[in-house]
N, C-alpha and C positions, 0 to 999 in steps of 0.2 A: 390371370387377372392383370399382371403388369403389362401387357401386351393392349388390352382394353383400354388402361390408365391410360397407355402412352397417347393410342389413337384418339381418345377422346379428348387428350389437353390438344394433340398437335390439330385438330377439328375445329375447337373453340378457338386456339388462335390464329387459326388460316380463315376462318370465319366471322370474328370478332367487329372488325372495324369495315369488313365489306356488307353492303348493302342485300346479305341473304339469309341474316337471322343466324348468328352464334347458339340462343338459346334451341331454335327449333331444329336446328341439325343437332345440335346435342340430347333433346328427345325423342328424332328420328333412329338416329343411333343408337341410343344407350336400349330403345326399344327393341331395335334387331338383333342386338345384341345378350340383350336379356339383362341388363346392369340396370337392377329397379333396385327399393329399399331407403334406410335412412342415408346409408354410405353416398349413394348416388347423389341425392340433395348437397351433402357436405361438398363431394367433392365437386360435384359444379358451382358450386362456391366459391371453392379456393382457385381451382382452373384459370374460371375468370378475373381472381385479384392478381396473376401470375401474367394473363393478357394486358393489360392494364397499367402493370408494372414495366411491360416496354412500353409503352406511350411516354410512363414518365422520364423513362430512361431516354430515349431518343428526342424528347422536345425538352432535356433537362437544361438546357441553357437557357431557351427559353420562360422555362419555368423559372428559373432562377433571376434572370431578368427581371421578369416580371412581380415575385416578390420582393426584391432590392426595390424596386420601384414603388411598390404599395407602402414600405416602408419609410422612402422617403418622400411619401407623397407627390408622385408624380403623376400628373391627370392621364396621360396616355393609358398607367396602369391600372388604377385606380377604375376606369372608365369599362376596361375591359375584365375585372373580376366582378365589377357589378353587374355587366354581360350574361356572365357566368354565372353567380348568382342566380341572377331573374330569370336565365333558361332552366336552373336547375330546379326552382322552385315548385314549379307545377306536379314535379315529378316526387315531389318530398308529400305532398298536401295528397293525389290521388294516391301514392304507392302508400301511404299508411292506412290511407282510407280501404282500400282493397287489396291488400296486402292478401289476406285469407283468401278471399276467393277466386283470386287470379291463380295462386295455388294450388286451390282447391279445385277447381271445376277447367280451368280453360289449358292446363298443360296436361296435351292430349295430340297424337298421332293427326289425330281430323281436322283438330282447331289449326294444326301446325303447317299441315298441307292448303286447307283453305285461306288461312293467311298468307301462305308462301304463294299463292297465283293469285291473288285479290295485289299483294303485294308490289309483283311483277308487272302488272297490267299499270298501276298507278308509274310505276318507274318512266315506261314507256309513253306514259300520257302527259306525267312531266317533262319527261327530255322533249318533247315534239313539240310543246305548247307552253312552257315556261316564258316570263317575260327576259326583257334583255338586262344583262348583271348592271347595276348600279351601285354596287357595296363592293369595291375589291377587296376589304382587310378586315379580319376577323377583329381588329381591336378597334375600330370603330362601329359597330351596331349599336343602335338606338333601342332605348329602354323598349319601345313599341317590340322592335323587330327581335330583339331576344325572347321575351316574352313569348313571342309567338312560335317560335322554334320550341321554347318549354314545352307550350301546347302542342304540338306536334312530335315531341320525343316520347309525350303520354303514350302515343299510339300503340307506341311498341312494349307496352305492357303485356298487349297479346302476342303470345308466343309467334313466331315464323314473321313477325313485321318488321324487326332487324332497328335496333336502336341506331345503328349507325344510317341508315338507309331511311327514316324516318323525319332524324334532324338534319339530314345533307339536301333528301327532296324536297322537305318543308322552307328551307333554306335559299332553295333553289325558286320555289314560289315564289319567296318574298324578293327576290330580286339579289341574291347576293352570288357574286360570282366564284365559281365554280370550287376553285380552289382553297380560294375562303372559308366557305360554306364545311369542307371537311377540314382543314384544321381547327374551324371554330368545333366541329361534332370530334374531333379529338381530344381536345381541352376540355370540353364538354361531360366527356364519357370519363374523366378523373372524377371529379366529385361525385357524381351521379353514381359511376359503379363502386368505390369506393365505401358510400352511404347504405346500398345495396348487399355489397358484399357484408359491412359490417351489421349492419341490421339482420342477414340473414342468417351468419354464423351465429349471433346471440341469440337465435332462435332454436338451431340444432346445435347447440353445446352439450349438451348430454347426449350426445351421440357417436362422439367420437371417440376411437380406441388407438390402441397400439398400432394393432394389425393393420391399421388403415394406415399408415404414415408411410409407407414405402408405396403404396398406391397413389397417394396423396401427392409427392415428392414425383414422383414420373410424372403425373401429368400438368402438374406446377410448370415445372420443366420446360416440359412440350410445349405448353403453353405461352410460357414468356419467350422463345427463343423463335416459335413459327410467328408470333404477332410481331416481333423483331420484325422479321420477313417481309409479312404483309405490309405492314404499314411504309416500310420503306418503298416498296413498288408501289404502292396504290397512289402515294403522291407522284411520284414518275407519271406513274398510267394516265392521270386525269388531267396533266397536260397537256394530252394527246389525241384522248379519248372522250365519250360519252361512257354514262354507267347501261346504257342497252344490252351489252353483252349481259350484265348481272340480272337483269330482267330478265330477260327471255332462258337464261338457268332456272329463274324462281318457277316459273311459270311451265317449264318442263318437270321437273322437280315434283310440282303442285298436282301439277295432272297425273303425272304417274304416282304419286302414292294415294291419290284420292282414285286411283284404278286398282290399287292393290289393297284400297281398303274394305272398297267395294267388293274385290274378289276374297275378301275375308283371308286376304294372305300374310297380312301382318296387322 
């Protein structure tokens, strides 16, 4: 079991902040794998507050910056937590509202492969046809344009649509340039998983044991130390690159387990 632990934190944080759905490779997984029950809910839980917790660590100057500044009232800051705010918000209003049955009915092998190629195809349609950046910096977006990324982080409620890949495309619509666009869905993904993570452990609190805390601990782990990882290449990579390459994974990905689902093979 601590071998599963480990794969499934270093999973979620190799997958976390790239555009290919952390949550739906963790149901792909944990399904082949046969790692269902309450333990499973907790531990992707914590997994992801472990992902998460590098972002804070690596944009911690930032962060810190940035509340010195809110502090001492300075508009630069000030301008860019209410950013934050406004995108986070949509995500506060529909995730309590559907909370249950996002739960309940849609984290599913089927829902996660047809989100993973619905997904891929959009990637692909925005990279070709997006307009040209006009927002280089994440601390300037306007109330409108935050907003609208909120509305667009919603999406990824459904499992395999990738929270990161969600508000970086949506982002990328509104005209914000490239690199903006994911540091803004970095800073982003602090409160948002944060609220997530907390609301859902208060949910399974009676479910946690002893025995689970050495499971729990590896993939915490795994988790914080691979999103280290990623997160540092990904801003590398997107100076360089398009996200195409992640597309056309979803979108293999998608088809082949919507052939193995079909083939009744998992």
């Amino acid at each position: 079991m601590l071998l599963t632990a480990f794969l499934l934190g270093l999973v979620e944080g190799l997958t976390e902040f790239l555009p290919i759905s952390s949550t739906g490779h963790l149901i792909l997984l944990g399904d082949l794998l046969g790692f269902h029950g309450p333990t499973e809910k907790l531990f992707d839980i914590v997994i992801q507050l472990g992902a998460i917790l590098a972002v804070c660590w690596l944009y911690r100057d930032k962060l810190v910056t940035t509340v010195t500044g809110v502090v001492r009232r300075e508009a630069k800051e000030w301008r860019f937590v209410v950013s934050l705010l406004l995108a986070f918000l949509p995500a506060v209003v529909l995730g309590a509202l559907l909370h249950s049955y996002i739960k309940g009915m849609l984290f599913s092998p089927k829902v996660v492969a047809v989100a993973m190629l619905v997904g891929g195809l959009v990637i692909v349609a925005v990279e070709r046809f997006k307009p040209a950046p006009r927002l280089n910096n994440p601390y300037g977006l306007s109330v409108s344009t935050s907003l609208k990324i909120g509305l667009f982080q919603c999406l990824s409620m459904i499992p395999g649509t990738s929270r990161s890949g969600a508000t970086i495309m949506g982002a990328l619509v509104l005209g914000v340039e490239r690199k903006a666009a994911t540091e803004f869905s970095f800073f982003l993904a602090i409160p948002t998983m944060v609220a997530a993570t907390t609301y859902d452990l208060y949910k399974a609190r009676g479910t946690l044991s002893v025995s689970d805390v050495d499971l729990i601990v590896v993939g915490f782990v795994a988790a914080f130390l691979s999103a280290l990882l990623v997160v540092r290449w990904l801003v590398g990579w997107i100076a360089r690159h398009d996200f195409q390459p992640f597309a056309w994974y979803r979108i293999i990905v998608g088809m082949g387990m919507l052939v193995l689902l079909r083939l009744a093979l998992v």
